[in-house]
C-alpha positions in Angstrom: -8.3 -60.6 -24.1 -9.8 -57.3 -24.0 -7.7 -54.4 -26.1 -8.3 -51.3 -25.2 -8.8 -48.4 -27.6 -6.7 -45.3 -28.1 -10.0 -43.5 -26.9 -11.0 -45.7 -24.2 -7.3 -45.4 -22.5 -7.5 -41.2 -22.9 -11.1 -42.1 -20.9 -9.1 -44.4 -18.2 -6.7 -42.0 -18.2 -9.2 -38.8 -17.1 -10.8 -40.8 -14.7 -8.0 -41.7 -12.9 -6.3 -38.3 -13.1 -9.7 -37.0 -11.8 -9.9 -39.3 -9.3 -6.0 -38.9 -8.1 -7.2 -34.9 -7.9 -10.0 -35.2 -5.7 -7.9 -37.2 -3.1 -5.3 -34.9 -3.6 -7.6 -31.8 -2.8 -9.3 -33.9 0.1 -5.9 -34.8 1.7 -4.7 -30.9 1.5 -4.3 -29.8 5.7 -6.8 -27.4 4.9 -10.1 -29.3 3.3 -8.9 -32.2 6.0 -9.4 -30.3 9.2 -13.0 -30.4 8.1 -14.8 -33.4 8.7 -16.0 -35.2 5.4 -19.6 -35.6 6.6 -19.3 -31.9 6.9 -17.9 -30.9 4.1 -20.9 -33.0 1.9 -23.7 -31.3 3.7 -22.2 -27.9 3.5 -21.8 -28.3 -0.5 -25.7 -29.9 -0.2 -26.6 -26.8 1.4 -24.7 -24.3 -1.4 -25.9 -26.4 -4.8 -29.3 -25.5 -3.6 -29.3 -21.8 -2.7 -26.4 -20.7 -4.7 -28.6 -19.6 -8.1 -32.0 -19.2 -6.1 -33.4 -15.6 -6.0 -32.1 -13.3 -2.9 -29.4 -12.4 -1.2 -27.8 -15.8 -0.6 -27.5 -17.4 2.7 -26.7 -15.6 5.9 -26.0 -16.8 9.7 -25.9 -19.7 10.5 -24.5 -21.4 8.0 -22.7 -19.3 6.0 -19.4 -19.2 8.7 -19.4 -23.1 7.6 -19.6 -22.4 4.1 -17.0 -19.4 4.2 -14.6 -21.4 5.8 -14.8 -24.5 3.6 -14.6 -21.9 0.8 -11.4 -20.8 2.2 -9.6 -23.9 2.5 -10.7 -24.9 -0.9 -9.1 -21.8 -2.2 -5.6 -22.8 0.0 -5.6 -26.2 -1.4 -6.1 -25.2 -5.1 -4.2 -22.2 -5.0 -1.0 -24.6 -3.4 -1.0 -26.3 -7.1 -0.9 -22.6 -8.6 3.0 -22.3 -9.5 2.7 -26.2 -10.6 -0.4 -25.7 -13.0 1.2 -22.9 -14.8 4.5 -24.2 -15.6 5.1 -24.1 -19.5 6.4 -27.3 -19.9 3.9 -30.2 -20.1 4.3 -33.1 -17.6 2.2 -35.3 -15.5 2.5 -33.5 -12.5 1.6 -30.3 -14.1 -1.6 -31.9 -15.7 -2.3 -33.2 -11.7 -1.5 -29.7 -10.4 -4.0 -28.3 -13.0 -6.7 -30.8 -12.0 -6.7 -30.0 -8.7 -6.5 -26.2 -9.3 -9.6 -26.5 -11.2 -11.4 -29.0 -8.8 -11.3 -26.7 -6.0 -11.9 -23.9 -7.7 -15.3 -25.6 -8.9 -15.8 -26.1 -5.3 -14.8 -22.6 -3.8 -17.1 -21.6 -6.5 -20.1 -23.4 -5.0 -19.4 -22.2 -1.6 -19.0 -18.4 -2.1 -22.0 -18.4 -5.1 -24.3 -18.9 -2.0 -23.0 -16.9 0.5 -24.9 -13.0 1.2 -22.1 -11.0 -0.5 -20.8 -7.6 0.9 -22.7 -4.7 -0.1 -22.1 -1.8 2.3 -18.8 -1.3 0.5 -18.8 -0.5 -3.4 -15.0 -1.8 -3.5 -15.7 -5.0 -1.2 -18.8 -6.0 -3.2 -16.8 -5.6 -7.2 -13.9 -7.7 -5.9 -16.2 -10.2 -4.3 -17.8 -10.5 -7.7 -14.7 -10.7 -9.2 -12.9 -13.5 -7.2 -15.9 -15.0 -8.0 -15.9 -14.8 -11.9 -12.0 -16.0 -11.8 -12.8 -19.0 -9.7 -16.0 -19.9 -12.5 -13.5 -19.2 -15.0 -10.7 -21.4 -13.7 -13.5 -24.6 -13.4 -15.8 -23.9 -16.3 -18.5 -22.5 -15.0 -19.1 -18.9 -16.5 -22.3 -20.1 -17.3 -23.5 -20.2 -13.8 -21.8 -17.4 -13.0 -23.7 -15.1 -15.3 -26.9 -16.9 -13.8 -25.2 -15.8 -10.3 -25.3 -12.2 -11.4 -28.8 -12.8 -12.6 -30.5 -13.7 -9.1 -28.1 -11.3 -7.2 -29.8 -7.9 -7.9 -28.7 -6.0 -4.9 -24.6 -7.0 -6.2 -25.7 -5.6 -9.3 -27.0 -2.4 -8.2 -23.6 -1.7 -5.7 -21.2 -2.8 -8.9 -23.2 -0.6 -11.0 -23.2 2.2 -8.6 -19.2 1.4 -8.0 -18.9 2.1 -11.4 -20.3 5.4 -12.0 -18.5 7.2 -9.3 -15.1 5.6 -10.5 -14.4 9.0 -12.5 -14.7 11.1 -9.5 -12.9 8.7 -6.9 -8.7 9.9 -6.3 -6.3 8.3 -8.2 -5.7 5.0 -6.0 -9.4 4.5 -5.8 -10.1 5.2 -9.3 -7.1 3.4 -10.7 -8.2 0.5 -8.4 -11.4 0.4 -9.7 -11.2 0.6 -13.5 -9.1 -2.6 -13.5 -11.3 -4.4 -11.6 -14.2 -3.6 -13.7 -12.0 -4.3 -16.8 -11.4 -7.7 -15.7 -15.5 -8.1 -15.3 -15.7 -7.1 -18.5 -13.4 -9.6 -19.4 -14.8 -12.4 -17.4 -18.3 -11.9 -18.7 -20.1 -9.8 -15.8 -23.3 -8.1 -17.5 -22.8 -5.1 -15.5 -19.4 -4.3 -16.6 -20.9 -2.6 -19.7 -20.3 0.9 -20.2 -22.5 3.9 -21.1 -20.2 4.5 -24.6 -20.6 1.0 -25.9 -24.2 0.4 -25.6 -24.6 0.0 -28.9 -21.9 -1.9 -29.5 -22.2 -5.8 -30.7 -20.0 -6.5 -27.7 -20.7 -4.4 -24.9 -19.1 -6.0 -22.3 -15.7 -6.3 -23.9 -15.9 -2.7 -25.6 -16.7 -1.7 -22.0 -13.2 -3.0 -21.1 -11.4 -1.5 -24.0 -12.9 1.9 -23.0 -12.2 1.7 -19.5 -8.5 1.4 -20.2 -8.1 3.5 -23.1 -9.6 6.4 -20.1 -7.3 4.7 -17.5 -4.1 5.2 -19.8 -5.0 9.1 -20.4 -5.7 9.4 -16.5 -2.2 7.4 -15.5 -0.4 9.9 -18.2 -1.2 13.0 -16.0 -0.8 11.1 -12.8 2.3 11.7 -10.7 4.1 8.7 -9.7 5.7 8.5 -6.6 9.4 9.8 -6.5 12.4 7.1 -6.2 14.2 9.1 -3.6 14.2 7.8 0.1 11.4 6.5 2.0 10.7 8.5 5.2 8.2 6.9 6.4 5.5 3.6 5.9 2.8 6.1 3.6 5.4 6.8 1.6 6.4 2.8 1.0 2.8 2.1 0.6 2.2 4.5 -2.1 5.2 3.1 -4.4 4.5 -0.4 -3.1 1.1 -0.1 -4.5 1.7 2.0 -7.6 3.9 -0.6 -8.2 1.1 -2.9 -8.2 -1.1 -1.0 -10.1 1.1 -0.6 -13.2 1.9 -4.1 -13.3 -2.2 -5.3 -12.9 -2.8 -2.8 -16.0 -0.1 -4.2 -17.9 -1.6 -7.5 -17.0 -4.9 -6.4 -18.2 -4.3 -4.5 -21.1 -2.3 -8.0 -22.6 -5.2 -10.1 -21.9 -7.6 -7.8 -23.7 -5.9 -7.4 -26.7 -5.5 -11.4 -26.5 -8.9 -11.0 -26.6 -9.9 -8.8 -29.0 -7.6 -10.5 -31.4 -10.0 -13.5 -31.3 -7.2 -15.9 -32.1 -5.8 -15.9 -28.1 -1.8 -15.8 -28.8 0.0 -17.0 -25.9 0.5 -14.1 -23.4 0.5 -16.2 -20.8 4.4 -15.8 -20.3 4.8 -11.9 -19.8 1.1 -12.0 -18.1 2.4 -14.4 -15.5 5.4 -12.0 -14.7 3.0 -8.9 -14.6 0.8 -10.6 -12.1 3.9 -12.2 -10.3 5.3 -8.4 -10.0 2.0 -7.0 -8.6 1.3 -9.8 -6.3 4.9 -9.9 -4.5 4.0 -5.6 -4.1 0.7 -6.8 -2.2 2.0 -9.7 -0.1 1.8 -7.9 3.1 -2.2 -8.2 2.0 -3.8 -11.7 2.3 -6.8 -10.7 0.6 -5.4 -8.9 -1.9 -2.7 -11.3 -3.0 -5.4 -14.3 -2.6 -7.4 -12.2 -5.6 -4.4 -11.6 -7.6 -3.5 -15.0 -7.5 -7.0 -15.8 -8.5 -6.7 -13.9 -11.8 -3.8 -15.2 -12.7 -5.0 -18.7 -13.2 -7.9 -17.2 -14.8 -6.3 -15.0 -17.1 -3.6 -17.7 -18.4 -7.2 -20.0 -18.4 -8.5 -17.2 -20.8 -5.4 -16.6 -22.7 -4.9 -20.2 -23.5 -1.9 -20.9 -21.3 -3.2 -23.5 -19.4 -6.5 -25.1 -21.6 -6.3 -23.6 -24.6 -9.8 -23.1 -25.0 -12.3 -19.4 -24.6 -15.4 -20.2 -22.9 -16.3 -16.2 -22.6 -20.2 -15.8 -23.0 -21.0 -14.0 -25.7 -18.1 -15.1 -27.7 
């Protein structure tokens, strides 16, 4: 009778936990309500213009593509609190699986899509969702290739970028971390006029970014605790809220970084971005992005893989 090896079962063993994911993805109420014929020729359609030259695809297909984007998002993100958990288990190992699976899959959808350029703001977080889901399912590779064929996203980013200095506090404060996570995710145009000349641009970018940020938030008034009067006034301490706990987030994760040898931040990372995403729940698109990040900074902290795969490192 055939024995099998130690290796051999770890083999059996991945196939069948991949295989359990994809049905597990499939089966989510989202990715079902879409026809499976339907879903294979919309993926056929993204693998072959997601890294071509232009500005992606437009009308008519890309309302397909957006959507199936979407519900791969809602069925990966579902396995979010499951994948993170500290303690190893089988369903933890599924949840990842699946998180990883469809974020492989959102990947492929939104990488071909026209992205938003009217709007500096619209086009970085666009960019960014886009680096955490290649991030999250191995695939920073194809994301700096994305950035490579998408010349009019890097022109908006890089125009974002320069006027963050002049933009209001919110805007400004807003900005810098979302360019600090590029930096930290890879983006070639994250790098910064100061570290040109460094041996890593793209992270020395980041460090800069938030060394400015901390002198900036040091002079900046925060929002009183007294009563609210009215909705501005919850808004602005609902989303300074959310802006000190993002930085904390990001400034962790960089110095996990920098440090080379990742120590696991992921516990106090996960609370930061917890905190900042229960400020923005009233915000779909923001808390969809926030929760995005999180898998991808525990993914680049070591929490959930314990491997870096950050070009350049």
């Amino acid at each position: 009778m055939h024995v099998l090896t130690p290796v051999a079962e770890r083999d059996l063993a991945a196939r069948d936990l991949a295989e359990l994911a994809r049905t597990t993805l499939d089966d989510h109420w989202a990715v079902a309500a879409i026809p499976s014929e339907r879903r294979a020729l919309l993926l056929e359609r993204a693998d072959a213009a997601a890294l071509r030259p232009g500005d992606g695809l437009g009308e008519p297909i890309a309302d397909g593509l957006a959507l199936l984007g979407t519900a791969y998002e809602l069925a990966a993100l579902s396995q979010l609190d499951a994948a993170l958990q500290p303690a190893p288990s089988a369903g933890r190992d599924l949840a990842q699986a699946v998180l990883a699976l469809g974020a492989a899959r959102a990947f492929r959808c939104s990488a071909a899509l026209r992205s938003p350029t009217d709007d500096g703001e619209s086009a970085v977080k666009w960019a960014l969702k886009l680096g955490a889901l290649a991030l999250v399912s191995r695939q920073t590779e194809a994301y700096i290739r994305w950035w490579a064929v998408r010349n009019h996203v890097t022109e908006t980013v890089h125009q974002a970028a320069l006027r963050l200095e002049h933009e209001p506090w919110e805007a400004y404060a807003r900005g810098t971390l979302w360019m600090a996570w590029l930096g930290l995710m890879g983006a070639p145009i994250a790098a910064h006029a100061d570290s040109a000349a460094e041996e890593l641009p793209m992270l020395s970018a980041t460090r800069n970014r938030l060394a400015a940020f901390r002198e900036r938030r040091a002079d900046h008034e925060v929002p009183g605790e007294g009563p609210l009067l009215n909705t501005a006034a919850l808004r602005a301490r609902m989303t300074e809220f959310a802006i000190r706990h993002l930085a904390d987030a990001t400034e962790l994760l960089t110095v996990a970084v920098l440090r080379r040898t990742l120590p696991d931040v992921s516990g106090e990372f996960k609370l930061h971005l917890s905190a900042a995403r229960s400020a923005m729940a009233g915000d779909h698109g923001q808390d969809v992005l926030l929760a995005w990040l999180q898998a991808a900074g525990v993914t680049l902290a070591g929490g959930v893989t314990a491997q870096l795969e950050l070009p350049g490192f």
